[in-house]
N, C-alpha and C positions, 0 to 999 in steps of 0.2 A: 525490436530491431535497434540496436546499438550505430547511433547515430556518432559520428567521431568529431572530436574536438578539433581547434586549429594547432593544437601541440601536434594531437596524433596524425594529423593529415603530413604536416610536415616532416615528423618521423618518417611513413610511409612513402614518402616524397622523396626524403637522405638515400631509405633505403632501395637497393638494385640490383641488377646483373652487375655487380662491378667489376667481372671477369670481361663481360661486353664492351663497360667503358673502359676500359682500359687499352683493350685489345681496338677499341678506335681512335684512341690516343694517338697511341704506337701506330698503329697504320698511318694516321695523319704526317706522323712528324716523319715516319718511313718515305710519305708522298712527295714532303714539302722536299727533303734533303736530295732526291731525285728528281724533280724537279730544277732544282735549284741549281743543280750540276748541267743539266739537261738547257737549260736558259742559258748559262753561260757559254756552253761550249756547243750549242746550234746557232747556226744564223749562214750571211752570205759566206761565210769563211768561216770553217769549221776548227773547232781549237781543240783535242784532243784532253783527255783529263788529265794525264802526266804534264801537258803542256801548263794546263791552270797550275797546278800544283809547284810547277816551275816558277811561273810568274808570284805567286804568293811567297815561296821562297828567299825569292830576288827582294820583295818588299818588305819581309822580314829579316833582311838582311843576312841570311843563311847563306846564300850566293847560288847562283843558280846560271845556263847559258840559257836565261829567255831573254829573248829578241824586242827590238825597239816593239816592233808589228803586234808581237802577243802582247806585248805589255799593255799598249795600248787597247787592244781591241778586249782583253779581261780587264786589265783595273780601270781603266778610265771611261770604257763604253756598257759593257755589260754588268760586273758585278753590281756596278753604285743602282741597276737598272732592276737587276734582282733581287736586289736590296729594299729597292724602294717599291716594287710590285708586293714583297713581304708584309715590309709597314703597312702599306694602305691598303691592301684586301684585308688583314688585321685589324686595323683603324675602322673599315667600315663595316667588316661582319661586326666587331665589337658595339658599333654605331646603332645598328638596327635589330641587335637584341637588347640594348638598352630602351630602345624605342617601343620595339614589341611588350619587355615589361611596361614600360608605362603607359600605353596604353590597352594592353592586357589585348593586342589583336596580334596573333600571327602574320598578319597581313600589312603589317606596316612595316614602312622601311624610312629612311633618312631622309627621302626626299617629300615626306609628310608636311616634316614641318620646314620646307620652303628655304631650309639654308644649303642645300644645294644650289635651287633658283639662284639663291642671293649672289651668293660666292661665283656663280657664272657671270651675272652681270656684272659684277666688278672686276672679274679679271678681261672680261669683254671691250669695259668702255676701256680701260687703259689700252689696249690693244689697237681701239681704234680713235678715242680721243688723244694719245698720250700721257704720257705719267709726268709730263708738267701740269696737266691740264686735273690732276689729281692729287697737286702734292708731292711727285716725283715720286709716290707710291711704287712699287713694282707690280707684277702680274699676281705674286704669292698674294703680297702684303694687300692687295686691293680685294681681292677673291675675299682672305679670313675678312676685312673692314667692313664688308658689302652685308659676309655671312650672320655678323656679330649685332649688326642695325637689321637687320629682317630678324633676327632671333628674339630681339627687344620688341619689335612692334608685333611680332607674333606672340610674344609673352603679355603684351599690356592687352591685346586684343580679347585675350584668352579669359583676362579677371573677370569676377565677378564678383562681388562682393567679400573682395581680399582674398580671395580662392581661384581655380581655375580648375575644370571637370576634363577630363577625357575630348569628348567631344567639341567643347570650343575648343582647346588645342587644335583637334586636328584641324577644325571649321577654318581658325586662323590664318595654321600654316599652309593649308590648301591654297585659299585666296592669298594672300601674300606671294608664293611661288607662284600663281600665276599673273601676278603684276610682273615680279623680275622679271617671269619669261619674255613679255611681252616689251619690257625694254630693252632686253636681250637682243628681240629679234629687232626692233627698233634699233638700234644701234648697229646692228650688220647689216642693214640697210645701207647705211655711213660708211661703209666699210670699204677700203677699193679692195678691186676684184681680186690684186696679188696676195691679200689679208686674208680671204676668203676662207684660203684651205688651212690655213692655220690655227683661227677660229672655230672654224668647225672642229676639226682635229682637238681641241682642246676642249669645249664644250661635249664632247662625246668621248673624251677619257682618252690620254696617251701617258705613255710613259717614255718618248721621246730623249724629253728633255731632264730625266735623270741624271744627279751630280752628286759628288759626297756631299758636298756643301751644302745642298739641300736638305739631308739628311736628319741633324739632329734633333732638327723643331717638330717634325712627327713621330722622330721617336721617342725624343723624351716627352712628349702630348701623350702615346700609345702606353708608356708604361706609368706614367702619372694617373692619368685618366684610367687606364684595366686595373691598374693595382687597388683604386679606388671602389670601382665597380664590383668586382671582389670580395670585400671585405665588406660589401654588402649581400652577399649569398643571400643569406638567413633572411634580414628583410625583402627582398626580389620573391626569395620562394613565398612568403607569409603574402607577400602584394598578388602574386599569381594567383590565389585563394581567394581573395578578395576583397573587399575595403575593412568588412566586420571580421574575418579572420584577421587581419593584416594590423587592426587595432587592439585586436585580442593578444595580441604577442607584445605589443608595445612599440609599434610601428609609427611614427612621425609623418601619418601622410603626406603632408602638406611639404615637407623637407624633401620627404624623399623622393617627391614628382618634382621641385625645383630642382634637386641632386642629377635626376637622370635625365632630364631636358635639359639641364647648361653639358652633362656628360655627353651625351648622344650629337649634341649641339655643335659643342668644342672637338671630338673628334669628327663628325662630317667635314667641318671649315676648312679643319687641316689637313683632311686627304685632299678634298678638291683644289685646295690653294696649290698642292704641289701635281696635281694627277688631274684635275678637269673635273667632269661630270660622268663617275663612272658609275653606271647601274646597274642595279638588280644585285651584287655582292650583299648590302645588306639587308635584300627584302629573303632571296631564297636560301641563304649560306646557313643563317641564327635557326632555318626550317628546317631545313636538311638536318643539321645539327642535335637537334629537337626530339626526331624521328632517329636519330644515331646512338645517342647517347642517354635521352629522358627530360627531365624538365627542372631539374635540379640545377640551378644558376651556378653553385659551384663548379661543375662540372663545364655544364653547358656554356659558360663565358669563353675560359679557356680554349675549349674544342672549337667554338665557335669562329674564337681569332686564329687557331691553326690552318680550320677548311678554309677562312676567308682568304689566308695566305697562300694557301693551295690553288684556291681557284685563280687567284689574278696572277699567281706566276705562270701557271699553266694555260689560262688566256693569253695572258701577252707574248708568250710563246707564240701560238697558233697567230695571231695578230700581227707577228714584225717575219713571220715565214712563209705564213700560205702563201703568199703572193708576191712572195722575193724577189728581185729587190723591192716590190714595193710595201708597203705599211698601212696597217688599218685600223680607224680606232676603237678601242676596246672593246667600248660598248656594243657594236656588230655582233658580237661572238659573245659577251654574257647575257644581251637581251637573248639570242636564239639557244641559248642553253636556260635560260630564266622561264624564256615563254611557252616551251613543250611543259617543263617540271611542273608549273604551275596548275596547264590544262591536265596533265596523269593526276592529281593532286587534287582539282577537282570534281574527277570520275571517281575516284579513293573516298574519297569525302563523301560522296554521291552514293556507291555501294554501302559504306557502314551504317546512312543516314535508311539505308530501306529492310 
């Protein structure tokens, strides 16, 4: 019996249905653009598509008779909003297939290693201590400061003897994320009661307070950081295989678990600093994905950040409508699409295994 090399596994691994991937490419980016329109032009006030079209116009200086009203409720309330739902379900599918390669489990996601936690407690104490009381910090700037010191101490935690395995990682950032939390909730203690809903709201994921201005620091993080990620295919597939594959190809362990920890890292920090604590995008999106397309990182990176973009636009949709005028935060509505997927997924698992 012809046992296969880690060349040939990896060949086998390139090779695919790539009429399939392709054809969920296309469907994805089909999704996102439908979506996308669909975000902008639902809500309390309904804006017809020719109407957006109008308003874009107007701003590209085409000329156009859109109204003070459109202008505002597309360029200044919604688009920056579907804009920035793109980014960061992007940002954190990308996040948690970073995560899943390093530590080679399907089942992990960004809030593993505890720079979620982090990042909530820092945009928390500002919120409720003040941003004198931190340095004049802001909400963003305090969430990434918070994310970047739990990432350090979950990284020194993790060595051992100039190394770090899988498993302390995760050990780390587990404990670590539940320290934050537990200042988290300490601090909303502190909290007066008018703070309450805003807090929570934030710690449970909105997109609220969406702005262009907010904009560029996750996206140019999203495309730094994916482009990166990337151009690591080759080695992610060889890691997928396993340590004595992964060194058989010429793989720099050690590089490339600190590469995908500060990656996975750096983008969690910066969805949460602009978007809260949204969950379950990168535990089920990089699985879905997985099961869509194969296990081939080139591929699967990509697709990965499309679904993620898919799903949180199409959340927060369902999130700022069901229950118009009022608002809900995100996380509501990806945990209960997270938590059925997860249990079919385990019954799936369960039949193959018998």
């Amino acid at each position: 019996m012809h046992t296969l090399t880690a060349s040939e596994s990896l060949a086998r691994l390139r090779r695919g249905d790539r009429r399939r991937r392709v054809a969920a490419l296309t469907a994805l980016g089909a999704a996102l653009l439908v979506l996308a329109v669909l975000g902008v032009a639902v809500g309390s006030v309904p804006v017809a598509p020719d109407r957006i079209w109008a308003v874009l116009a107007a701003k590209a200086g085409l000329g156009s008779d859109a109204t003070t009203l459109e202008s505002t409720i597309v360029w200044t309330l919604r688009l920056p909003r579907v804009a920035m739902a793109v980014v960061v379900g992007a940002t954190l599918s990308l996040a948690g297939a970073a995560l899943q390669a390093l530590v080679r489990n399907p089942l992990a996601d960004p809030y593993v290693l505890g720079v979620s936690s982090g990042a909530s407690l820092g945009a928390v104490a500002v919120m409720t201590l003040g941003a004198a009381s931190l340095g004049g910090l802001s909400v963003p700037g305090a969430a990434f400061l918070a994310a970047a010191v739990v990432l350090a101490v979950v990284y020194a935690f993790a060595q051992r003897a100039g190394s770090f395995t899988d498993a302390r990682l995760v050990l780390a950032g587990v404990a670590l994320g539940y320290v934050a939390m537990a200042a988290t909730s300490f601090l909303q203690l502190l909290a007066e009661p008018a703070e309450l809903r805003g807090i929570m709201f934030w710690t449970m994921g909105s997109l609220a307070g969406a702005r262009w201005e907010a904009l560029p620091i996750p996206v140019v993080t999203l495309i730094a950081v994916g482009a990166w990620l990337l151009a690591q295919g080759h080695p992610l597939n060889a890691l997928a295989l396993g340590d004595d594959d992964a060194i058989a190809v010429g793989v720099d362990l050690k590089r490339m678990r600190l590469g995908l920890l500060a990656a996975s890292a750096v983008l969690t920090a910066v969805a949460v600093s602009v978007a809260g604590g949204i969950g379950f995008i990168g535990l089920i999106v990089p699985h879905i994905m997985r099961l869509a397309v194969g296990a081939d990182h080139r591929i699967l990176l990509p697709a990965s950040a499309l679904g993620g973009a898919v799903m949180l636009v199409g959340v927060d949709l369902i999130a700022r409508t069901v229950g118009s005028p009022n608002e809900y935060p995100v996380t509501i509505f990806t945990a209960l699409i997270g938590g059925p997927f997860f249990l079919w997924l385990m019954r799936a698992r369960d039949k193959e295994a018998m």
